[in-house]
DRENDREN-759802 format. One record per residue: x, y, z of N, C-alpha, C in turn; residue in three letters. Coordinates in steps of 0.05 Angstrom, whole numbers, padded with zeros to 5 digits, always signed. Each point is the difference from the previous one (the first is absolute). Layout:
<atoms>
XYZXYZXYZALA...
</atoms>
This chain:
<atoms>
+01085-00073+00544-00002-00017-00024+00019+00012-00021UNK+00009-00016-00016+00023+00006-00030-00019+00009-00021UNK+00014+00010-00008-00015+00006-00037-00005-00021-00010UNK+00001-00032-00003-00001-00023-00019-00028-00007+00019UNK+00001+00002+00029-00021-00010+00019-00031+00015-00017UNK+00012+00033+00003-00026+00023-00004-00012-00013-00030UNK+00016-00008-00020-00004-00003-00029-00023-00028+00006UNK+00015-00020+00012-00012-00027+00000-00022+00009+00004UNK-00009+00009+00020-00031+00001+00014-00021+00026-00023UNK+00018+00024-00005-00020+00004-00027-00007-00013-00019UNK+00022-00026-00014-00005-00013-00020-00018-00014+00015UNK-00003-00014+00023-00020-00013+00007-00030+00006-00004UNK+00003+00025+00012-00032+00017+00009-00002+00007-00041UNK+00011+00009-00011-00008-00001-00032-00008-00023-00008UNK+00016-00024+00008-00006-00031-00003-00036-00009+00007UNK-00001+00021+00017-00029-00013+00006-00025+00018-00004UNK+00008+00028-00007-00019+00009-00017-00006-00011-00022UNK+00019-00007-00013+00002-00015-00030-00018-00022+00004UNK+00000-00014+00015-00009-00029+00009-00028+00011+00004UNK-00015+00023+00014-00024+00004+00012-00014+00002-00033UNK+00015+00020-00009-00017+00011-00024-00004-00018-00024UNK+00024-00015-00004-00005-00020-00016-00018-00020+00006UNK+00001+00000+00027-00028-00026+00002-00031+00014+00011UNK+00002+00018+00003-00033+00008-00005-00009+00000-00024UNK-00001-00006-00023-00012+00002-00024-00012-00034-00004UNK+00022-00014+00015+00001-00032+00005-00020-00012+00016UNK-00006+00025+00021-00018-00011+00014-00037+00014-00008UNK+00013+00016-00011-00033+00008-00010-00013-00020-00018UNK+00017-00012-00023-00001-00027-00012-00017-00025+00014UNK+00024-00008+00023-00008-00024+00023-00027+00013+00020UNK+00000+00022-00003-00023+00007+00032-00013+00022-00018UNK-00011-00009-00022-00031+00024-00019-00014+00002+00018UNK-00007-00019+00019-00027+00008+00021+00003+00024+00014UNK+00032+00002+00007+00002+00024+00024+00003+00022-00018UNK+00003+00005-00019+00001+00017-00026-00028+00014-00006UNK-00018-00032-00004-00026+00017-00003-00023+00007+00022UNK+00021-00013+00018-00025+00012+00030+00008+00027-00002UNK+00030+00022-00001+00004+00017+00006-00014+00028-00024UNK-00007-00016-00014-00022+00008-00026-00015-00002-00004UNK-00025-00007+00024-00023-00017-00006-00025+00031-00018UNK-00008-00016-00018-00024+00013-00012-00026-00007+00018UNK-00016+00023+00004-00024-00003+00006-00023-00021-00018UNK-00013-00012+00000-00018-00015-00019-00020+00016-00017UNK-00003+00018+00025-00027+00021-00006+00013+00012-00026UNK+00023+00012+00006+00017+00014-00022-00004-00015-00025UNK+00008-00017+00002+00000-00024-00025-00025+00004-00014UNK-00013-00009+00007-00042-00006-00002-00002+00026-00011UNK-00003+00022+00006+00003+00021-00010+00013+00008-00028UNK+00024+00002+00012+00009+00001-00027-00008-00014-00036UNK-00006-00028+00021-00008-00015-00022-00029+00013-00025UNK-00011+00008+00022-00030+00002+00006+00002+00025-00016UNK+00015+00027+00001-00001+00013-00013+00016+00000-00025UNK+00017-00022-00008+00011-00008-00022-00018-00013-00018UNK-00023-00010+00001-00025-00016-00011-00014+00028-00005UNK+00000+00018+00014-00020+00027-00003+00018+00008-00023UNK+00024+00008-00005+00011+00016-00027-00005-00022-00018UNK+00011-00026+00001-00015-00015-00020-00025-00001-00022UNK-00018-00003+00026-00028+00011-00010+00002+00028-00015UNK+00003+00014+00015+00000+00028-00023+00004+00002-00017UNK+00037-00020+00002+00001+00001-00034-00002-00014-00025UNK-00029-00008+00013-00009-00023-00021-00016+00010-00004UNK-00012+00024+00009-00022+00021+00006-00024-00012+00008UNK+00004-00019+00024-00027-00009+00008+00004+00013+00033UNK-00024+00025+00001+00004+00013+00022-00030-00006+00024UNK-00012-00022-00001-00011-00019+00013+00019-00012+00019UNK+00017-00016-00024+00021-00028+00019+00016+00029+00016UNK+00006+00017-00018+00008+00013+00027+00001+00016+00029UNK-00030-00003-00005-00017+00012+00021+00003-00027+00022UNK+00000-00026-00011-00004-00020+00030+00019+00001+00028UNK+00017+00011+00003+00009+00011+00022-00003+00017+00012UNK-00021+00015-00014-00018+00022+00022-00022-00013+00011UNK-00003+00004+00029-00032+00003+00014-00018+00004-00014UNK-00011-00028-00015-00024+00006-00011-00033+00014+00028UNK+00007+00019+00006-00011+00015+00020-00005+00034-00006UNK-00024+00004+00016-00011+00027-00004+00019+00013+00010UNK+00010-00008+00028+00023+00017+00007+00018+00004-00006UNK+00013-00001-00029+00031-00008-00013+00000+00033-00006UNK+00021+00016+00009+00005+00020-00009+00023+00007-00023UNK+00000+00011-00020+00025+00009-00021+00003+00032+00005UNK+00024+00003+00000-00001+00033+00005+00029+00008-00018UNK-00016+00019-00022+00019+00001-00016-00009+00034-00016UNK+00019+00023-00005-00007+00023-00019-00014+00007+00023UNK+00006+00011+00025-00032+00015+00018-00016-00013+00003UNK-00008-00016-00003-00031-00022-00003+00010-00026+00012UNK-00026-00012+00016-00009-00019+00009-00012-00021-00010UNK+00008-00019-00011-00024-00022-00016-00014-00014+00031UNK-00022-00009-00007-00003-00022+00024-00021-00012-00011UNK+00004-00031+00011-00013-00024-00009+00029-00013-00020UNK-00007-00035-00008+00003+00000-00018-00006+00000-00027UNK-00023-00001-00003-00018+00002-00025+00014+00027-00020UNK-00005+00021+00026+00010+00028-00011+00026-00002-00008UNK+00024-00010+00023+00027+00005-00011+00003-00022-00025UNK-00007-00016-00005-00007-00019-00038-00007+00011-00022UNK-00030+00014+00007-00005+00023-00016+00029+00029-00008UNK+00002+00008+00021+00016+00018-00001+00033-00016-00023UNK+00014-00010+00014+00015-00012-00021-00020-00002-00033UNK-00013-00013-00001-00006-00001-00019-00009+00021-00020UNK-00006+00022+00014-00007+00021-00018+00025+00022-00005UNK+00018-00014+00021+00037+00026-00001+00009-00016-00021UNK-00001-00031-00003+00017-00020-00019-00019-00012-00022UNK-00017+00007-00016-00019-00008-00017+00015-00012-00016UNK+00031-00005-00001+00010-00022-00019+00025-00005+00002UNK+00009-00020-00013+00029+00000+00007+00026+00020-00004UNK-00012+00006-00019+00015+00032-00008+00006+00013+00019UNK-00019+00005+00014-00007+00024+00026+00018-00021+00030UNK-00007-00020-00008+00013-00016+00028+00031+00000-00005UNK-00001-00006-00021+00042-00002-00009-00003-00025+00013UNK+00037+00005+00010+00012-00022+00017+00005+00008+00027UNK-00009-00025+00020+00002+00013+00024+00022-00015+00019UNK+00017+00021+00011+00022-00024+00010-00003+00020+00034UNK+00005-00020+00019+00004+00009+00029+00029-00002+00011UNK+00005+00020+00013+00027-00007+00006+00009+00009+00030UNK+00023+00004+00018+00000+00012+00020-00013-00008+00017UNK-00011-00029-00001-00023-00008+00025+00011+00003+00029UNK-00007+00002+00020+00001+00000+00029-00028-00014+00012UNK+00001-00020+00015-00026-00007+00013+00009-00005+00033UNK-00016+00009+00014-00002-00003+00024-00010-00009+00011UNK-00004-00018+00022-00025-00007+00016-00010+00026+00026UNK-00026-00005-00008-00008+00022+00020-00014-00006+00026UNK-00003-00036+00004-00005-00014+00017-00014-00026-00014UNK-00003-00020+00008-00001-00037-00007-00015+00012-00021UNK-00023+00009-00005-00016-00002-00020-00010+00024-00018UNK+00032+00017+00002-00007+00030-00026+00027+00012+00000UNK+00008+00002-00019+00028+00012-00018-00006+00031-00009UNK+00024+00001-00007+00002+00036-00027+00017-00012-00007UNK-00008+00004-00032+00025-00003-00017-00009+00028-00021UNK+00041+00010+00004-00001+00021-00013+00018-00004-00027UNK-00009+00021-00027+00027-00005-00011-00010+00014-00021UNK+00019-00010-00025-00018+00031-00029-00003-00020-00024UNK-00021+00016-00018-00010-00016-00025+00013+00026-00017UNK-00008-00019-00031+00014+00010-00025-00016-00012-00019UNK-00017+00016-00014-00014-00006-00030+00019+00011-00023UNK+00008-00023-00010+00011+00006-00028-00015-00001-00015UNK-00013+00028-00017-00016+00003-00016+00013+00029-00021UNK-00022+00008-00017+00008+00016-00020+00004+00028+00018UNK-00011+00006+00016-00002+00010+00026+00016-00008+00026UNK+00024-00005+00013-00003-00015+00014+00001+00012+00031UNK-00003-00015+00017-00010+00019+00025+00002-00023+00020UNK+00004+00003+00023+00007-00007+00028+00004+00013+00024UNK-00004-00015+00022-00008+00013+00021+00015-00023+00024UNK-00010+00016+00021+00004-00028+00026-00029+00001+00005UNK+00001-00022+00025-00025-00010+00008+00000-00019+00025UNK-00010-00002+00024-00003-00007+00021-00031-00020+00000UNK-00001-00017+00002-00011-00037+00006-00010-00002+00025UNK-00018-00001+00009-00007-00011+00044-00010-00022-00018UNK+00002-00015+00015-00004-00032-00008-00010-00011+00022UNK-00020-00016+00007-00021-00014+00023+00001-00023-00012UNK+00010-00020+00028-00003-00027-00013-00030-00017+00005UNK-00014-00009-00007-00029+00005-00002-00010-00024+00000UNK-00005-00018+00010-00010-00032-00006+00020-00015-00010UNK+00027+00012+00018+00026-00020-00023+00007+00014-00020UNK-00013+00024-00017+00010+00002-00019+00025+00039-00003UNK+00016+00007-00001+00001+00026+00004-00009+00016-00026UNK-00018+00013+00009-00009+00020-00013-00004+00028-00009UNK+00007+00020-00021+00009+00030+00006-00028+00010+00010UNK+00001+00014+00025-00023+00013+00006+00001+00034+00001UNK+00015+00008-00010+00008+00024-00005+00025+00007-00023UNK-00006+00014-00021+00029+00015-00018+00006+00023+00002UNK+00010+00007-00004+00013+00031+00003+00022+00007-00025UNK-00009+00008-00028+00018-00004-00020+00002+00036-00006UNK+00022+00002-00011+00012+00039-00007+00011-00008-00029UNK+00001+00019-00019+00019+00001-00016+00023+00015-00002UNK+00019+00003-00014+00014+00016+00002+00004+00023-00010UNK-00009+00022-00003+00005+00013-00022+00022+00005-00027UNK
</atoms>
């Protein structure tokens, strides 16, 4: 082959990189579906998330009832937090309520860093860390088992640390 031959066929093969790259952006446009299958979110994830986005809510409206309704209202609901074991929920309600006797003490509570997993059709972990903005302020991570329970998913276990 000549030198004008070797040139043609690079300008070609550049010709059609150009052409590939420019039209993938075109086709993510025309074909979102195949875009968001290759992205698909879990639901569970979703629900969750949501679920614990209504929980900082509540807090910081300082109603720590509404934020108790995504726990197992159950004897067996364990909190494990500081060395200690809460169990029931009656106790872990009480307990909040006597660490947070007001809004002062609750601050602002924001979640962040979530991860949820499924741990089979009907129980997750979701892990991730909290943050009280208060006069004090303090945060930690914290680990979620979640049981989905008559349809509904529910935390049946916490596991919260602070940080020092």
């Amino acid at each position: 082959m000549t030198g004008p031959q070797n040139l043609f066929k690079v300008f070609l093969s550049m010709a059609t990189i150009v052409a590939v790259v420019t039209a993938l952006p075109m086709l993510m446009i025309v074909c979102p579906s195949t875009v968001a299958n290759a992205v698909q979110v879990d639901p569970v994830e979703t629900e969750i998330a949501s679920m614990v986005q209504k929980q900082s809510d509540a807090w910081n409206r300082g109603d720590i009832p509404e934020f108790m309704v995504p726990y197992w209202h159950d004897d067996r609901l364990t909190f494990s937090s500081g060395g200690a074991t809460t169990r029931t929920w009656q106790a872990t309600l009480d307990r909040y309520r006597k660490k947070y006797p007001d809004k002062a003490t609750m601050g602002h509570l924001t979640f962040s860093e979530l991860e949820t997993q499924r741990l089979g059709p009907d129980a997750a972990l979701t892990l991730g860390r909290w943050q009280l903005k208060r006069e004090s302020p303090v945060g930690g991570n914290f680990s979620l088992v979640w049981k989905k329970i008559d349809g509904v998913w529910l935390i049946i276990h916490d596991h919260s640390s602070s940080v020092p």
